[in-house]
C-alpha positions as CSV (number, residue, x, y, z in Angstrom):
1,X,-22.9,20.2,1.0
2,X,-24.8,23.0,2.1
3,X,-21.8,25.1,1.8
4,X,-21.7,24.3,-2.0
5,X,-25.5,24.7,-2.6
6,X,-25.0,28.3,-1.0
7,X,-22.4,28.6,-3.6
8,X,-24.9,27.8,-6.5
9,X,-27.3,29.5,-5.2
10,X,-25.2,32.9,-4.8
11,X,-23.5,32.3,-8.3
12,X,-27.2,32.2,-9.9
13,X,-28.6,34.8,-8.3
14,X,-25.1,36.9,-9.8
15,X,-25.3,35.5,-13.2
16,X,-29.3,36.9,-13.3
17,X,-28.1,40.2,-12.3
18,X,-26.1,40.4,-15.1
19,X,-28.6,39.6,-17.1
20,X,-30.8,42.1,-16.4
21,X,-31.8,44.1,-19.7
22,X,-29.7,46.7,-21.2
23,X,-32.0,49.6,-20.5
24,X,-32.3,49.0,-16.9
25,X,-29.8,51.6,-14.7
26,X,-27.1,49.4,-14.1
27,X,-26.5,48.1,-10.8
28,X,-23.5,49.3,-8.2
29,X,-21.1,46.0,-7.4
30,X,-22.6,46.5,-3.6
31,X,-26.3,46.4,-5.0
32,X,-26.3,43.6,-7.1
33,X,-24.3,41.7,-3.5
34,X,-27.2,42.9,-1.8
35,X,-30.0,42.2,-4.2
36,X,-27.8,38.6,-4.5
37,X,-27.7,38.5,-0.3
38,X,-31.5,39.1,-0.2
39,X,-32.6,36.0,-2.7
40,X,-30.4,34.1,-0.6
41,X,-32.0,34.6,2.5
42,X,-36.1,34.8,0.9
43,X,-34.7,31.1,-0.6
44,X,-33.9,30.2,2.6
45,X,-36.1,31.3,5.7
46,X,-38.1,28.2,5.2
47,X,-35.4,26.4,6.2
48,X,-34.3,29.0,8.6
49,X,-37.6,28.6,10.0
50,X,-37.9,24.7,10.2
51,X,-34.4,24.6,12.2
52,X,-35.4,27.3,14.3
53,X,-38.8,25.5,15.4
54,X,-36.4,22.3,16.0
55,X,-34.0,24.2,18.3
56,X,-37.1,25.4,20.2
57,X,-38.5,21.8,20.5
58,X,-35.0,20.1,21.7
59,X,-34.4,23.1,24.1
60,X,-38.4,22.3,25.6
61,X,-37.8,18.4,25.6
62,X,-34.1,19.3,27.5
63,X,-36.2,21.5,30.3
64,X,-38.9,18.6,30.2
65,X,-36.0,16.4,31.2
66,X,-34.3,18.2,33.8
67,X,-37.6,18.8,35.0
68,X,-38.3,15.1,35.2
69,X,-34.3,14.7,37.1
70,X,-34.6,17.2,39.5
71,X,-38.0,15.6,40.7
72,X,-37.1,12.4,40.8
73,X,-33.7,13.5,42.9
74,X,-36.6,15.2,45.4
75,X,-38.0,11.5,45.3
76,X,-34.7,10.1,46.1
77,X,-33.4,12.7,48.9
78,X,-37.0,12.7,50.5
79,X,-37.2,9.0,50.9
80,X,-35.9,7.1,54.0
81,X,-32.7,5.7,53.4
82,X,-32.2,1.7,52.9
């Protein structure tokens, strides 16, 4: 899905580099890739953004856990045994 909309997104950002008007220098194959490349990625650092916050919450919730393990395993090992 995301694959395809990365597709569309790439094959519009081409088609309005061609249709740049006639009396602007024409652009080089690489530059119009890397004028293409960069509307990409200004489309999608929001997004870029939003997953990187959510990485950074699930890896703080992960350490919260382990956190929460290893002290209750100090809880267990410390008390006297049944």
């Amino acid at each position: 899905m995301r694959a395809m909309r990365m597709n569309r997104r790439l094959a519009a950002a081409g088609v309005l580099l061609l249709l740049l008007p006639a009396g602007c220098r024409r652009m080089t194959e690489a530059e119009a890739l890397e004028a293409a490349r960069e509307d990409i990625r200004r489309e999608m650092q929001p997004e870029i953004d939003r997953r990187q916050r959510e990485i950074e919450d699930l890896k703080r919730r992960i350490a919260e856990a382990r956190a929460r393990i290893a002290e209750r395993e100090a809880r267990r090992k410390g008390s006297p045994a049944r």
